[in-house]
C-alpha positions as CSV (number, residue, x, y, z in Angstrom):
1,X,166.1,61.4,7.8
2,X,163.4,60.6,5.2
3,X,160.2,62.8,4.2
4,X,156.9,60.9,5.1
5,X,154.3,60.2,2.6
6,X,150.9,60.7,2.2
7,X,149.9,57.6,3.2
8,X,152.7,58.0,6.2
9,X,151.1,60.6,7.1
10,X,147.9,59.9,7.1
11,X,148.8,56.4,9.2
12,X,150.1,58.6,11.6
13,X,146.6,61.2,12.2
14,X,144.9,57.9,11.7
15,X,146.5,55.9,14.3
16,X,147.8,57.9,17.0
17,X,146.4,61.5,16.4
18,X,149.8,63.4,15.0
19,X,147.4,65.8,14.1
20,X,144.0,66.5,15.6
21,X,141.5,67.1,14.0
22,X,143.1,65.2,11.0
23,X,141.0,66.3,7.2
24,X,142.0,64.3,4.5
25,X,141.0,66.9,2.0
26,X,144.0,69.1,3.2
27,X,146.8,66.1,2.7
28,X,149.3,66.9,-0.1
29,X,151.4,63.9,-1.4
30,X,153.8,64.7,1.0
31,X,152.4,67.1,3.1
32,X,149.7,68.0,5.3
33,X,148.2,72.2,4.8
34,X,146.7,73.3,8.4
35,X,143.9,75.8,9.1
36,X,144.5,78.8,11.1
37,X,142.9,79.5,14.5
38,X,139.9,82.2,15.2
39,X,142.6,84.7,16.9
40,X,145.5,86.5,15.4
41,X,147.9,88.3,17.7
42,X,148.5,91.8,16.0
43,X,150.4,95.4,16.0
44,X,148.2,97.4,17.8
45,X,149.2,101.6,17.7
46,X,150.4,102.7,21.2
47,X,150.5,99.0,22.9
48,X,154.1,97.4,23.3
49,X,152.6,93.9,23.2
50,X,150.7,92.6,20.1
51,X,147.1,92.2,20.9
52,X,144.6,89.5,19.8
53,X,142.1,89.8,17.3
54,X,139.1,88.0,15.9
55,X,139.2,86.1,12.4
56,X,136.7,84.0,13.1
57,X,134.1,85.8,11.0
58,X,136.9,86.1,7.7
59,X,135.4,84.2,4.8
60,X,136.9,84.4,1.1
61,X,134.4,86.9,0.3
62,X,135.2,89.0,3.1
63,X,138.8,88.4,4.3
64,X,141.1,90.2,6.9
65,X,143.5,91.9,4.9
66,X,147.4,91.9,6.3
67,X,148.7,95.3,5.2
68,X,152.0,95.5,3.9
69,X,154.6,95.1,6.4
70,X,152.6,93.7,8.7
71,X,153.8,90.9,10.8
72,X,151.3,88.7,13.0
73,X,151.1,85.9,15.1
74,X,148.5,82.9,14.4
75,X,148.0,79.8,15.2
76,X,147.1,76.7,14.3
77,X,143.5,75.1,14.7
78,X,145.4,71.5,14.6
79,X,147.0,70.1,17.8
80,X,149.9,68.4,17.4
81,X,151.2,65.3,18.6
82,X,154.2,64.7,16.7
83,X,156.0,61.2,18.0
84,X,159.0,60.3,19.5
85,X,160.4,59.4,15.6
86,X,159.3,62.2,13.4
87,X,159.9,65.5,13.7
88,X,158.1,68.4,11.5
89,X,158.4,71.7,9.8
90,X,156.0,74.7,8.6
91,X,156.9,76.4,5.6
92,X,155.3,78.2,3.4
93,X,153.8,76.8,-0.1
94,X,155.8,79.0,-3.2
95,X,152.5,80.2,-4.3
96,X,151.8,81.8,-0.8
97,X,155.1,83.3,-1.3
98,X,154.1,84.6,-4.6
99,X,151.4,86.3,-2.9
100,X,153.8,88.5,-0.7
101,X,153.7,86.1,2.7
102,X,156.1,85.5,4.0
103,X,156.9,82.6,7.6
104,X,159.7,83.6,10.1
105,X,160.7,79.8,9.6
106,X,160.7,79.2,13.5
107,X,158.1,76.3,12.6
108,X,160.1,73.0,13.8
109,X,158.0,70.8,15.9
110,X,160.6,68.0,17.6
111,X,159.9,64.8,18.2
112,X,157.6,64.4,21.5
113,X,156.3,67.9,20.5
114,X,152.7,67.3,22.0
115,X,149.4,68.5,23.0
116,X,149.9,72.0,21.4
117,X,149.0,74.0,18.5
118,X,151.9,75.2,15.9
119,X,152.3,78.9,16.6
120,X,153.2,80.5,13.2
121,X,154.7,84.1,12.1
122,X,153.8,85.7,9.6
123,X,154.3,89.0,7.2
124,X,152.8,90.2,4.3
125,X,156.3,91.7,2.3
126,X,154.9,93.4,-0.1
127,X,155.6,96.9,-0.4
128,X,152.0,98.9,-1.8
129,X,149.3,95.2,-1.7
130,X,147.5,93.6,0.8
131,X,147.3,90.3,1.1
132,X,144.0,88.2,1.3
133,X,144.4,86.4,4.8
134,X,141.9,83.6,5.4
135,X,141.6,80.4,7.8
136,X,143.2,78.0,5.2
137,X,146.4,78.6,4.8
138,X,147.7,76.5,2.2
139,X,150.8,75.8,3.4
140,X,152.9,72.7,3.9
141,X,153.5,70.8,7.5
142,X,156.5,68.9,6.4
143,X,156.8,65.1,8.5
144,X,160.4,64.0,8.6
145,X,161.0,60.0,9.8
146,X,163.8,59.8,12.2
């Protein structure tokens, strides 16, 4: 198994959409970064089931702030169409980790993992910040050659 490269990757969203909408401005050298969906799914006090809730108005000057502890559920704006001879993983980039973020690391896509956004979990660790949550998330989409 062998890490794709940039220009792997980008041969791949090129070619056969591995990753729809494909933005070249978010390809690391051997890495892609994704952009998080409009809707978070979050704790909500005195429901059993998380809950969604809007993003889509969070901008860097006025973010949503995860609280620390709290864990949500987003998802990717990016569909996936990983093929049959790559395979993929979401972690986090170290500097996110800095921040107090922290991924559940349930993000493996299999090969033939298609038509379907990356669902990603996601908790702010820290113990007294908040952490700045906005639709970037600079974090790595790791392609693996099979």
């Amino acid at each position: 198994m062998t890490v794709l490269s940039d220009w792997e990757i980008r041969a791949h969203c090129e070619a056969t959409q591995m990753v729809w909408p494909f933005r070249p401005d978010l390809l690391n050298p051997a890495s892609l970064d994704v952009v998080l969906g409009d809707v978070l799914m979050v704790e909500m006090p005195g429901q059993k089931e998380l809950e969604p809730y809007s993003i889509s108005s969070a901008t860097a000057e006025n973010p949503y702030w995860l609280t620390p502890g709290q864990f949500v559920l987003a998802q990717t704006r990016e569909v996936f169409n990983i093929p049959n001879r790559v395979a993929a993983q979401f972690v986090l980039k170290s500097s996110r980790a800095r921040e107090g973020y922290n991924n559940m690391l349930a993000g493996w896509a299999d090969p033939g993992f298609n038509n379907s956004v990356l669902t990603l979990e996601l908790q702010n660790c820290r113990n007294m910040l908040t952490c700045r949550f906005i639709q970037i998330l600079k974090s790595d989409r790791w392609y693996f050659s099979i």
